[in-house]
KEKE-3310 file (N, C-alpha, C; in steps of 0.2 Angstrom, whole numbers, plus 5000, padded with zeros to 4 digits):
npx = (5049:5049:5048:5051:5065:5075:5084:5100:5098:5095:5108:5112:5102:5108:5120:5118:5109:5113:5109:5097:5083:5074:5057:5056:5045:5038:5025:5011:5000:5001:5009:5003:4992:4997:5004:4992:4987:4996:5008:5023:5035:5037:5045:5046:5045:5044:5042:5040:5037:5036:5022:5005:4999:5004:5010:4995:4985:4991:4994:4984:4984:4996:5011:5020:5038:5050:5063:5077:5092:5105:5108:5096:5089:5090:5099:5092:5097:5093:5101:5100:5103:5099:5093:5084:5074:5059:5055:5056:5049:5036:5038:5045:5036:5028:5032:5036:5024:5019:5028:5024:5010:5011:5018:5007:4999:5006:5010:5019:5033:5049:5059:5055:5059:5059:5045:5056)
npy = (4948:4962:4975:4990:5001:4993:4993:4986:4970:4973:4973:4960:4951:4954:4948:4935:4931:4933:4931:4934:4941:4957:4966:4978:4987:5002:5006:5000:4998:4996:4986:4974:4973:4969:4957:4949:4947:4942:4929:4930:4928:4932:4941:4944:4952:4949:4962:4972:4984:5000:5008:5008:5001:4994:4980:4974:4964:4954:4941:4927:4915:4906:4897:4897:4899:4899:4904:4898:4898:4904:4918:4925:4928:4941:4951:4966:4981:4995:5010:5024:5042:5042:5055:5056:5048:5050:5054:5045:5036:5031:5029:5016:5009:5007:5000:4989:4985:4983:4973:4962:4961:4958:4945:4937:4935:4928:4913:4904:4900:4908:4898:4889:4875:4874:4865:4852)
npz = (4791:4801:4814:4813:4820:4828:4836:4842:4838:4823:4818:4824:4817:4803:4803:4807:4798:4786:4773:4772:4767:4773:4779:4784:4796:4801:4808:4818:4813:4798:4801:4805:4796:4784:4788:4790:4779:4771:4769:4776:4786:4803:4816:4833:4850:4868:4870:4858:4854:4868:4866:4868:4855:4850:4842:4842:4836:4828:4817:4822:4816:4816:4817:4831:4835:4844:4848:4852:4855:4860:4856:4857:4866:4878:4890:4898:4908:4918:4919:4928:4937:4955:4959:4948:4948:4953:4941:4932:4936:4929:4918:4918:4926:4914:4906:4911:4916:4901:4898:4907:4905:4889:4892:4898:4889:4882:4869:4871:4883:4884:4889:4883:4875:4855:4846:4833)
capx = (5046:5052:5048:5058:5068:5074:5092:5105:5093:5099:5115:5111:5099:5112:5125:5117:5106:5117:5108:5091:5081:5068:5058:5054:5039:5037:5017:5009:4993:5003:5015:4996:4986:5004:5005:4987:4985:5002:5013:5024:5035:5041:5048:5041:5048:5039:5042:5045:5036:5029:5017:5001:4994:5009:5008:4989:4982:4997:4990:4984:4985:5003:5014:5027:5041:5053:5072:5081:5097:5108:5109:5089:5088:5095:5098:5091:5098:5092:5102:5100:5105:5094:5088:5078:5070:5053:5054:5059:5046:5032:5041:5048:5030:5024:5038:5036:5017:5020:5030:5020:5003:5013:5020:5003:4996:5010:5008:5025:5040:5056:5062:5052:5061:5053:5048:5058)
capy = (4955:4965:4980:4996:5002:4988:4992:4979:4966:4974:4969:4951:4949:4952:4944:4928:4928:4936:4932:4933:4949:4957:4971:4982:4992:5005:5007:4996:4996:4992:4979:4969:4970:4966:4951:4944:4947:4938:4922:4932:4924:4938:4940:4948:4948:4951:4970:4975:4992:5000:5007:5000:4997:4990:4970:4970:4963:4951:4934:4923:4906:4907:4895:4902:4897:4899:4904:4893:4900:4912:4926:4926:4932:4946:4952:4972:4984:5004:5012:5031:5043:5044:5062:5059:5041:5052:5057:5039:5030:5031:5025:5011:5004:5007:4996:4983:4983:4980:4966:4957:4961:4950:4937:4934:4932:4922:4906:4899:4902:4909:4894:4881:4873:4874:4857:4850)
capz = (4792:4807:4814:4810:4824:4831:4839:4842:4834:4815:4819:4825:4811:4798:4806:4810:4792:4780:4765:4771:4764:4777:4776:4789:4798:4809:4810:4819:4811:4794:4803:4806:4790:4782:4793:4790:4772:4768:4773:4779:4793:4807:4824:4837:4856:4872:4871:4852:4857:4873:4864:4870:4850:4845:4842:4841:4827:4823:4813:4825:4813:4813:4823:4836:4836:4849:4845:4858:4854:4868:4856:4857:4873:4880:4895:4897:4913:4917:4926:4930:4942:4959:4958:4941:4951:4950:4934:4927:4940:4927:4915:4921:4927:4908:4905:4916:4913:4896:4898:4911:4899:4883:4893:4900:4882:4875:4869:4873:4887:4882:4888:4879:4868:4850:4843:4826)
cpx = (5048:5048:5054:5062:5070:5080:5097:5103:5093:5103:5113:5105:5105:5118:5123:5114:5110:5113:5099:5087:5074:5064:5053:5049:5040:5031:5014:5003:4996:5005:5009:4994:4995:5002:4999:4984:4991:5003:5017:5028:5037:5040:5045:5045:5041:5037:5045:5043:5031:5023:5012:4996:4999:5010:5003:4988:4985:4994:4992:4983:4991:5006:5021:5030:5049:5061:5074:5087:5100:5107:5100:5088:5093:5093:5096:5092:5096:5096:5101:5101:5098:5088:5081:5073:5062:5051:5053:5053:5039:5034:5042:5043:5027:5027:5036:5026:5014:5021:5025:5012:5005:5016:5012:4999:5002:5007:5014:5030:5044:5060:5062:5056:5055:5055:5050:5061)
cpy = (4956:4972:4986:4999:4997:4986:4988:4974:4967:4968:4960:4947:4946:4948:4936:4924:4933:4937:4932:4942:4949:4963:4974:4988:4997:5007:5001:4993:4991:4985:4974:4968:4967:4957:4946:4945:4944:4931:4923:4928:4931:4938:4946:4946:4952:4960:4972:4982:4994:5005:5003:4998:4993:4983:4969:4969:4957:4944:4929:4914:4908:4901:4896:4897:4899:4900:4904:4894:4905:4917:4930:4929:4936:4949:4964:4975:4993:5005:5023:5034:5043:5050:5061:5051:5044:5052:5049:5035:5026:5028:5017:5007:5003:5001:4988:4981:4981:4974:4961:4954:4957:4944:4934:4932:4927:4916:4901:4902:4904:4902:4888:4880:4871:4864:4858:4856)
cpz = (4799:4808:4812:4817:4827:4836:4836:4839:4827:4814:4820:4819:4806:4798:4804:4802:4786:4773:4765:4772:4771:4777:4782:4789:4803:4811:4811:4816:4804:4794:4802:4801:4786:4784:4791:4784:4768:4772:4776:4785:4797:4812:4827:4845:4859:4874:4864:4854:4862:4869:4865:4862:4849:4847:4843:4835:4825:4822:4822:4825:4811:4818:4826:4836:4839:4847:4853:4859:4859:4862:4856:4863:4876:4887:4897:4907:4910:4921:4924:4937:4949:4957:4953:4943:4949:4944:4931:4929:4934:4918:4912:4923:4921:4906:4906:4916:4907:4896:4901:4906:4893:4886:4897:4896:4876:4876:4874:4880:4881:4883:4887:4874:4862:4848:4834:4825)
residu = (UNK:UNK:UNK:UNK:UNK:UNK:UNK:UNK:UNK:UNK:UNK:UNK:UNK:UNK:UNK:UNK:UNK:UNK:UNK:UNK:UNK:UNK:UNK:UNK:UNK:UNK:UNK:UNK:UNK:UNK:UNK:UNK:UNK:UNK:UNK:UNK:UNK:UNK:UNK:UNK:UNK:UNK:UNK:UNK:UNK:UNK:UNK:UNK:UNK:UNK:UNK:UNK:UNK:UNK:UNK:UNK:UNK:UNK:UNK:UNK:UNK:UNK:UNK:UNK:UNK:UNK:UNK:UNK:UNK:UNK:UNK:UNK:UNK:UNK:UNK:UNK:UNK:UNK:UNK:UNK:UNK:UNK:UNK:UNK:UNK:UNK:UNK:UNK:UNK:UNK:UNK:UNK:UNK:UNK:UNK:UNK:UNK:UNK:UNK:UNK:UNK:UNK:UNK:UNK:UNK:UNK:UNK:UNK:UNK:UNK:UNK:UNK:UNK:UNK:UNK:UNK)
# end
């Protein structure tokens, strides 16, 4: 299971799993009861959406496991012109607030390796 909009993450899906069927969300509340009234296995990064409901709720007896692999991480640049810096600043800290608020509730590093 996945969410629904998910970029370049399609592509590297299909690629990498070719024969494996997934089935994609784009409500958060859904993606959750989903999640914790199934077996469901599904990925999740540190910023699937900045949304601040999106990724509560997600089954908490599950166990994480850590894709150790380079195409799993990615590396993200902004660039924009100066002028619009005000405009984008607010943004850009939601962002960045985001991210710091799920890495400081994960279980694992990005670069723990998974065990087995």
């Amino acid at each position: 299971m996945s969410p629904q909009g998910i970029g370049f993450w399609h592509r590297i899906y299909q690629e990498q799993m070719p024969d494996a069927k997934f089935i994609y969300q784009d409500q958060s509340q859904v993606y959750s009861e989903i999640l914790n009234y199934s077996s469901l296995p599904f990925f999740t990064t540190n910023l699937t959406n900045p949304a601040d409901d999106w990724g509560m709720g997600l089954p908490q007896d599950r166990i994480v496991k850590p894709l150790t692999d380079k195409l799993a991480h990615q590396q993200f640049y902004a660039a924009f012109l100066t002028r619009h810096q005000e405009r984008l600043h607010p943004l850009i800290e939601r962002l960045q607030d985001q991210w710091d608020r799920l890495d400081a509730t994960a279980t694992y590093s990005p670069d723990t390796p998974s065990s087995s």
